[in-house]
DRENPALUM-833838 format. One record per atom (N, C-alpha, C): x, y negated, z negated; residue in three letters. Coordinates in steps of 0.05 Angstrom, whole numbers, padded with zeros to 5 digits, always signed. Atoms other than C-alpha are relative to their C-alpha. Last residue first. Layout:
BEGIN
XYZAla;...
# end
This chain:
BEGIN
+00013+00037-00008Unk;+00477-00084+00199Unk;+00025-00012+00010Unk;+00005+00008-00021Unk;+00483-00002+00196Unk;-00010-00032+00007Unk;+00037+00010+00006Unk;+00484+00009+00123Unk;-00013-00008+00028Unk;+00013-00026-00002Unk;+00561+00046+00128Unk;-00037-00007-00011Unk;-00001-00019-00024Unk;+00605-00011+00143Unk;-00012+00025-00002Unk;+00022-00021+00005Unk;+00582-00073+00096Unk;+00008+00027+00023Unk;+00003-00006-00023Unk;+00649-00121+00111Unk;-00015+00030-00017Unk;+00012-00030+00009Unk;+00648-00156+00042Unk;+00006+00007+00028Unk;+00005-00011-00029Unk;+00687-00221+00040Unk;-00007+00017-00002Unk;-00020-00015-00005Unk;+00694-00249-00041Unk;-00023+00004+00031Unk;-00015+00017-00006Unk;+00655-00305-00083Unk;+00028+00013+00022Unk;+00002+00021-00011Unk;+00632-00254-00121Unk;+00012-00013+00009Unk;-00015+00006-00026Unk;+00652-00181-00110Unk;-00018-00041+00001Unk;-00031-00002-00002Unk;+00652-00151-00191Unk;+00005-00024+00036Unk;-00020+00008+00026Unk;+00578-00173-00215Unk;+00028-00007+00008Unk;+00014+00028+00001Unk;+00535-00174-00146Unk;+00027-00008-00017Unk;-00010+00011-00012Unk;+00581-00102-00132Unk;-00007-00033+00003Unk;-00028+00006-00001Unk;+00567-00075-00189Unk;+00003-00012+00016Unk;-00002+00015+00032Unk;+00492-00086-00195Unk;+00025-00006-00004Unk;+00005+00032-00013Unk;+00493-00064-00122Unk;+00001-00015-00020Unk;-00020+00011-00026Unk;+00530+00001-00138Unk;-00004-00022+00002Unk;-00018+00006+00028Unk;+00478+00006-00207Unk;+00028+00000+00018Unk;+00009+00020+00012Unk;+00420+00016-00149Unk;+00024-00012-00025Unk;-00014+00025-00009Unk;+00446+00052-00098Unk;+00009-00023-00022Unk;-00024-00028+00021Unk;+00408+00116-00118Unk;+00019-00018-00002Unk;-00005+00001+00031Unk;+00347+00069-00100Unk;+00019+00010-00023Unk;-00008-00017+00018Unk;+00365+00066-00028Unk;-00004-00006-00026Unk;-00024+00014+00019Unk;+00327+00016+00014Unk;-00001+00027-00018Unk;-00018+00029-00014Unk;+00302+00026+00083Unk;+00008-00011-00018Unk;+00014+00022+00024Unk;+00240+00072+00053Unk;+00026-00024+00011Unk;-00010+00004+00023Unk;+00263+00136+00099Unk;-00008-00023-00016Unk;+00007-00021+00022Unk;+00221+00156+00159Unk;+00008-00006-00030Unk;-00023-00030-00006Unk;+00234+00095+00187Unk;-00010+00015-00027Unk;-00015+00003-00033Unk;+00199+00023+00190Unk;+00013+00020+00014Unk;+00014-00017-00017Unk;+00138+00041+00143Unk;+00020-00007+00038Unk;-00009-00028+00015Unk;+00175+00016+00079Unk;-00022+00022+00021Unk;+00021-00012-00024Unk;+00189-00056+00108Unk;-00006+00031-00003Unk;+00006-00029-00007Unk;+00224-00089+00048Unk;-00021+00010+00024Unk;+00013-00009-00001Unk;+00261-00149+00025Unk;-00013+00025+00019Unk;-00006-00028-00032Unk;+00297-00150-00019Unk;-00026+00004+00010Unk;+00018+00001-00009Unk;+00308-00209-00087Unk;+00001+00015+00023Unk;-00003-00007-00027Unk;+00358-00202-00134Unk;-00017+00008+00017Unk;+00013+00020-00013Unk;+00348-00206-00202Unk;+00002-00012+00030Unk;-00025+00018+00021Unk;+00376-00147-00225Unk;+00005-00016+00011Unk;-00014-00015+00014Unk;+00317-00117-00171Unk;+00028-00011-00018Unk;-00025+00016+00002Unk;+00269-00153-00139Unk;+00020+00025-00022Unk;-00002-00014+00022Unk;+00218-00116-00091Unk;+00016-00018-00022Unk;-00025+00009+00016Unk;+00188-00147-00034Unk;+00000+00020-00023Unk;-00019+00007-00019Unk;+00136-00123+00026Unk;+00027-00004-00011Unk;-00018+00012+00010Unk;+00087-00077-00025Unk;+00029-00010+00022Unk;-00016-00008+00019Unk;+00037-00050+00013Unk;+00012-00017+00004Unk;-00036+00012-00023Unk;-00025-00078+00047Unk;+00019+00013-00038Unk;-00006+00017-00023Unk;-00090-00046+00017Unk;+00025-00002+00014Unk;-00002+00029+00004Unk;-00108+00013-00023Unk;+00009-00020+00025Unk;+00015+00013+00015Unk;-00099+00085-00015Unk;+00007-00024+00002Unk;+00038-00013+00006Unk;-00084+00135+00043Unk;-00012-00013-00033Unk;+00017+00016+00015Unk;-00029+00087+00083Unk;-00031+00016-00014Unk;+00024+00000-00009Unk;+00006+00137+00128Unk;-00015-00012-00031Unk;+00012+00008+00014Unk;+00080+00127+00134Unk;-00027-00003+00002Unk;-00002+00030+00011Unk;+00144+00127+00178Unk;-00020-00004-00011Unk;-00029+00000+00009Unk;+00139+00208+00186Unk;+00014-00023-00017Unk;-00008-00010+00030Unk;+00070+00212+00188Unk;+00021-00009-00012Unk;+00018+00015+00025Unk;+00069+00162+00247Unk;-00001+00010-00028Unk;-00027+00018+00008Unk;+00134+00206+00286Unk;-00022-00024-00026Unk;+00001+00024-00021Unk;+00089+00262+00271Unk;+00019-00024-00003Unk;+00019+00014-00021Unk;+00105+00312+00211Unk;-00002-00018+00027Unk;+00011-00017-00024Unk;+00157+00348+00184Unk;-00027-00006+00012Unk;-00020-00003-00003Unk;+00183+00295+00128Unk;+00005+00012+00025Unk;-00008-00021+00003Unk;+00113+00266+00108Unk;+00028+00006+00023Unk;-00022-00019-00025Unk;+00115+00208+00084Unk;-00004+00018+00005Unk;-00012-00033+00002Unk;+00053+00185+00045Unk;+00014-00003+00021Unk;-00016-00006-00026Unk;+00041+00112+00021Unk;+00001+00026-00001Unk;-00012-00027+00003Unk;-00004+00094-00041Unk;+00010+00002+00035Unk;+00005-00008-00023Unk;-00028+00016-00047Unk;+00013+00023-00011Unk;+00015+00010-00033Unk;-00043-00032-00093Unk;-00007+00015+00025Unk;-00009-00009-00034Unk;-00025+00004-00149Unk;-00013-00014+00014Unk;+00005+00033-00015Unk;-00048-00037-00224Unk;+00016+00010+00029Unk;+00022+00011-00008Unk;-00083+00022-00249Unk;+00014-00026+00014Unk;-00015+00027-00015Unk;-00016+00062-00259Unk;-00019-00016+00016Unk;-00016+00004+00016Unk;-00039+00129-00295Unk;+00012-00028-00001Unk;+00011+00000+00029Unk;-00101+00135-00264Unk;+00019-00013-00017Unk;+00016+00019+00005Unk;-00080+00123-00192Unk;-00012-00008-00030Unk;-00010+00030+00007Unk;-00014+00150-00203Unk;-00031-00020+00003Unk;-00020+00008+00022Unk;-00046+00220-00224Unk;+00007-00029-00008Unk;+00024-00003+00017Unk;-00101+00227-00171Unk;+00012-00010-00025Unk;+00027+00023-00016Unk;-00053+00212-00114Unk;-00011-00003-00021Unk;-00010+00015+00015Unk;-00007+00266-00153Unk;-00011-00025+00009Unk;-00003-00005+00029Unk;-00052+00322-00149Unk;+00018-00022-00010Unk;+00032+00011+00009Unk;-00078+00298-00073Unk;+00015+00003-00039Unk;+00006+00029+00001Unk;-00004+00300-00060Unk;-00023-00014-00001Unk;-00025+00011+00022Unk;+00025+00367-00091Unk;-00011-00034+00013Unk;+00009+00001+00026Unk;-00045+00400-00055Unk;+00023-00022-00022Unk;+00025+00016+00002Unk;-00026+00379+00014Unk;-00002+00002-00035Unk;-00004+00026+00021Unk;+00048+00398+00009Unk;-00030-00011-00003Unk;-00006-00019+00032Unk;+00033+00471+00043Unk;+00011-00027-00025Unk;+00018+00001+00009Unk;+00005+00427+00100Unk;+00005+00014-00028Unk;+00011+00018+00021Unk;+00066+00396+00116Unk;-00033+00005-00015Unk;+00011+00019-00018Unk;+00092+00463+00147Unk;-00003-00023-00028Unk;-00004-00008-00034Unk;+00146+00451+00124Unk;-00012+00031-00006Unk;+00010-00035-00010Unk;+00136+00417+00058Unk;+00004+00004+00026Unk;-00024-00022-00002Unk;+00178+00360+00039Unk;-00008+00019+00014Unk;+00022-00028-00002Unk;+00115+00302+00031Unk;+00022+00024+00014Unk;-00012-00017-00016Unk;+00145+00242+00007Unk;-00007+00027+00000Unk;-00003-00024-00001Unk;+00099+00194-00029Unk;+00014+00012+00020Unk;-00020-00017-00034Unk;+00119+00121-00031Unk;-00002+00029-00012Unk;-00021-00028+00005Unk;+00079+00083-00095Unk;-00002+00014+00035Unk;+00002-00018-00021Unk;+00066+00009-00077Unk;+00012+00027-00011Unk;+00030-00014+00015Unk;+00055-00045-00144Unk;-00006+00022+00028Unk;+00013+00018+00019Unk;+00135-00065-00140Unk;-00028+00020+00003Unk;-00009+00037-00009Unk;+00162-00016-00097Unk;-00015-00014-00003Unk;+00021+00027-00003Unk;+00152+00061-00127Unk;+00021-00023+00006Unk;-00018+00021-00008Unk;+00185+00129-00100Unk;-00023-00031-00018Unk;+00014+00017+00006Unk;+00155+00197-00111Unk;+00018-00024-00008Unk;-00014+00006+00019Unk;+00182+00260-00087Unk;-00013-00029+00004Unk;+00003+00020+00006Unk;+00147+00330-00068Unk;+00021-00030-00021Unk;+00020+00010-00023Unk;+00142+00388-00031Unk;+00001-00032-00012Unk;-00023+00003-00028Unk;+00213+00419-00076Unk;-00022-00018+00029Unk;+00015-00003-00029Unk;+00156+00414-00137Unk;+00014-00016+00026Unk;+00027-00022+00002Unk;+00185+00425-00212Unk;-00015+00001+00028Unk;+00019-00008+00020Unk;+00234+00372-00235Unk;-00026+00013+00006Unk;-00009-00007+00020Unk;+00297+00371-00193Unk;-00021+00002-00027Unk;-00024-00023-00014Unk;+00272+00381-00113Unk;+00018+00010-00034Unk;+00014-00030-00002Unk;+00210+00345-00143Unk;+00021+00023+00003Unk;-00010-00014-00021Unk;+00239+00275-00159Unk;+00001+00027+00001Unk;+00001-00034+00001Unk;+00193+00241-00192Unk;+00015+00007+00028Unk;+00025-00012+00028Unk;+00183+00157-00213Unk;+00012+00035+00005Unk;+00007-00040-00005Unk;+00251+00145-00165Unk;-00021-00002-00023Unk;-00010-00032+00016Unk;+00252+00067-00175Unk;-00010+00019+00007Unk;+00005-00032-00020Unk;+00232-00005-00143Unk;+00017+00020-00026Unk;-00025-00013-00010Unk;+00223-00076-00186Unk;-00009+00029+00011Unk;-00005+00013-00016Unk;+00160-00125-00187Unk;+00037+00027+00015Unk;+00005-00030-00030Unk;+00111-00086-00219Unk;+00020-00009+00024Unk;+00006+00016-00023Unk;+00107-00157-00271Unk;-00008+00017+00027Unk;+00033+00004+00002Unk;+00109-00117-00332Unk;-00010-00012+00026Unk;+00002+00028+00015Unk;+00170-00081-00314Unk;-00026-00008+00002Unk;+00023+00019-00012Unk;+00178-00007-00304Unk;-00003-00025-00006Unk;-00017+00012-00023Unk;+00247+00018-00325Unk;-00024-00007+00011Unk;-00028+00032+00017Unk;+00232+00035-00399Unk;-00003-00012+00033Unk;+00020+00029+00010Unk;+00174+00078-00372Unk;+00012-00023-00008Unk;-00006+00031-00020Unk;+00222+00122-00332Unk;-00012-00019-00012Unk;-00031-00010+00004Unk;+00221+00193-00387Unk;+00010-00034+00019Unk;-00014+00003+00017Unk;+00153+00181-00387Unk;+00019-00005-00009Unk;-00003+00034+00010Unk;+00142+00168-00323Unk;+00011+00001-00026Unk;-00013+00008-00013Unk;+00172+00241-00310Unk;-00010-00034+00000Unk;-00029-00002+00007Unk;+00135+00279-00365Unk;+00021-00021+00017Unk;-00003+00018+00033Unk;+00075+00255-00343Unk;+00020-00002-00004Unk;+00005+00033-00008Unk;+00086+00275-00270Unk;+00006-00014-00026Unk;-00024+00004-00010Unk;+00112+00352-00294Unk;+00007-00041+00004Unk;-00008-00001+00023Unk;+00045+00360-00341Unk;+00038-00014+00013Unk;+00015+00026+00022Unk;+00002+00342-00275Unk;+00028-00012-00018Unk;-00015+00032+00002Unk;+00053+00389-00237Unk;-00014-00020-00005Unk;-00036+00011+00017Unk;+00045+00448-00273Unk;+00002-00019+00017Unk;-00004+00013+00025Unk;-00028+00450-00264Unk;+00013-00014-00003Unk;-00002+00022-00011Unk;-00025+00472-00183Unk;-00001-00024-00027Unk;+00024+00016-00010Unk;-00018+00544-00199Unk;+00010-00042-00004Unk;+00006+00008+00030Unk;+00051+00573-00192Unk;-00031-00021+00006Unk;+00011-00020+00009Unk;+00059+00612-00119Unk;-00012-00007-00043Unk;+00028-00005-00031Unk;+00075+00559-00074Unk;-00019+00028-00017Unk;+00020+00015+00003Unk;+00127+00535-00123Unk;-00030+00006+00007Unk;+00004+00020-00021Unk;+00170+00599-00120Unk;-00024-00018-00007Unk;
# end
């Protein structure tokens, strides 16, 4: 169980996981992506989101205090690793309805836009518990720019 491995292994877990994304960062900080997703590489308390120069922490744990350590350890991480953050967000999942939509514990104003295969979105990432844009999405919407131009869409499962 996580709760019982010391708090190391997920330094070595973070690295590993830009690493493995560094192609998909651009120089500009302008596009979104999963940096770490915990539930499949090493800490079920934790998953890590960025939008343009804003990283989105999600805090899993229940209670939320058994996530504290997985988000000072990775707080510490993206600030070093990724000097040009503006801001750090925490979700937590089992917390207050404020936790829930986002508690601002580094830097200034977060990230409002993102662009993605060139396509511009924009973003409110403290309007609902969730971030208000899917990044799993992402090679759907690439298809669908490519294959549905010039065509009628009726969007029925994004709620608009």
């Amino acid at each position: 169980m996580w709760l019982n491995q010391p708090m190391q292994t997920l330094l070595p877990a973070l690295q590993n996981a830009l690493a493995a994304r560094q192609n998909l960062l651009d120089e500009k900080h302008q596009s979104a992506l999963r940096l770490f997703n915990g539930f499949y590489e090493g800490d079920p308390h934790l998953v890590i989101d960025l939008y343009a120069d804003t990283a989105l922490l999600y805090n899993y744990a229940n209670p939320p205090l058994q996530g504290s350590a997985s988000i000072r350890t990775a707080t510490d991480y993206l600030r070093t690793a990724l000097p040009w953050l503006n801001a750090i967000l925490v979700k937590t999942r089992h917390g207050n309805p404020e936790e829930k939509r986002g508690i601002l514990i580094y830097g200034g104003k977060h990230a409002t836009r993102i662009i993605e295969n060139g396509v511009r979105y924009a973003l409110d990432l403290t309007m609902n518990q969730d971030a208000s844009f899917y990044l799993d999405t992402r090679n759907l919407r690439q298809w669908a720019s490519q294959t549905l131009g010039g065509k009628t869409v009726l969007n029925t499962f994004a709620y608009t």
